[in-house]
N, C-alpha and C positions, 0 to 999 in steps of 0.2 A: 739444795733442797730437792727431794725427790717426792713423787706423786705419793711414793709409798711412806715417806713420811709425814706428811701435811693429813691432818686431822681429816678436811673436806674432800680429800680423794683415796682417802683410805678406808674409811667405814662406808659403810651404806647409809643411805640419810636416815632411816627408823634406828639405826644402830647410834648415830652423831645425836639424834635427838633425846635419846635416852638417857644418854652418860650425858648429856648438857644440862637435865634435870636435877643431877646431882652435884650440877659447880656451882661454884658464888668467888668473885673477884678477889683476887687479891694482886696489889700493890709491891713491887720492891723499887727501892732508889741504886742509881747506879752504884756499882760495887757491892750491893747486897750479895752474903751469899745464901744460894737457895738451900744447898747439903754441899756436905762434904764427903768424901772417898771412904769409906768403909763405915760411914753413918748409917742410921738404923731406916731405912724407905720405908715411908708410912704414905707418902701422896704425892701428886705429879703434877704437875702444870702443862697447859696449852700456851704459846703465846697468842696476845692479841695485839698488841703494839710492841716496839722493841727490840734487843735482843739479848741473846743469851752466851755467853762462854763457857763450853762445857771445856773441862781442863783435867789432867793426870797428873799425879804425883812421880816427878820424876827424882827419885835419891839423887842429893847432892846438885840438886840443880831448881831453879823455879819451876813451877808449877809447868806444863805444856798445854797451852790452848790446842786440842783437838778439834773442833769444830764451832761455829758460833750458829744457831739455829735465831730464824724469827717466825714471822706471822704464822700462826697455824700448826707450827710445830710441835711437838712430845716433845715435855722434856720432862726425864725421870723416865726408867723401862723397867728397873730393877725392883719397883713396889710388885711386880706379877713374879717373880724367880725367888723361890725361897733359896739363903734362907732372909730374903727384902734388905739386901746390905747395897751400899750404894759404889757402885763399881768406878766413877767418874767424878767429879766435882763441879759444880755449878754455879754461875757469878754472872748479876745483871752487868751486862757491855754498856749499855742504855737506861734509859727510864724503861721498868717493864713494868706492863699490867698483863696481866696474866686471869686463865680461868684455872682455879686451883681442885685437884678430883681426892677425896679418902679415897685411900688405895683396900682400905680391909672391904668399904661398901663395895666397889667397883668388883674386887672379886669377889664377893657377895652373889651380884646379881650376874658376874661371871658363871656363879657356880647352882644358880636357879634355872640359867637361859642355854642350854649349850649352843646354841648357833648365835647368841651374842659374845658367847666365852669365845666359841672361834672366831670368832671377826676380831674379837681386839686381842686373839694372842696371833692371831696372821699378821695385825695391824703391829705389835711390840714385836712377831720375828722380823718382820722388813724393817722396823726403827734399828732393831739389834745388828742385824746383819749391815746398814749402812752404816750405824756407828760403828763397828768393828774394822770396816774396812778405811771410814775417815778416820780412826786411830796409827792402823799399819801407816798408812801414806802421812799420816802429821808427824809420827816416829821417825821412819825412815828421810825423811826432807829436815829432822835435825839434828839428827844424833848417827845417820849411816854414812860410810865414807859414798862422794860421788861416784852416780852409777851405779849403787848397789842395788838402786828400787827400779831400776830398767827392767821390762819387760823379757821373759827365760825365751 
């Protein structure tokens, strides 16, 4: 977990307290799944307890847990990127309670505030940009021959 993904170090507090105004709790039991990989992004979750396994569709093979995110964390980026299809797949690891955000409100009030739009698309490029590179490095440690993820 990096600062730039955790919810409390990634907004500014007036920006965290805004979009907090529009969550309310929701509940999954372990093995829930949140979405699935090319499903329709309509809303996103924070965790609060828990965790999470974001996972890729790999042909011919189970699924690839890419990363497992908890306290604090985004999960869902794809509700802000038309055209809101879901790039990853999602599955409590744990008991998750979660703080659950509509994604049409959120850019909603994305698209009323621009200096709240920018905070939370700075806040989804630094999620994006770390999940992309927690994918290459889950990739490559299982599917590349040894060696091939060594540093050029």
């Amino acid at each position: 977990m990096t600062s730039t993904t955790n919810l409390r170090t990634a907004l500014p507090l007036e920006h965290q307290e805004r979009l907090m105004r529009i969550a309310h709790e929701v509940n999954f039991d372990v093995g829930a799944r949140l979405f699935e990989e090319g499903g329709h992004a309509d809303r996103f979750w924070i965790v609060r307890t828990g965790s999470v396994a974001l996972d890729m569709h790999v042909p011919g093979r189970r699924a690839a847990v890419i990363e497992t995110l908890g306290h604090g964390e985004l999960v869902g980026w794809s509700w802000l990127l038309t055209p809101h299809t879901w790039q990853l797949g999602a599955e409590a690891a744990t008991p998750l309670r979660t703080w659950e955000f509509d994604a049409k409100a959120v850019r909603s009030m994305c698209a009323a505030d621009p200096t709240f739009g920018q905070a939370v698309s700075d806040w989804i490029g630094h999620v994006l940009a770390h999940r992309l590179q927690a994918a290459r490095t889950r990739l490559l440690d299982l599917y590349a021959p040894y060696g091939s993820g060594s540093p050029r």
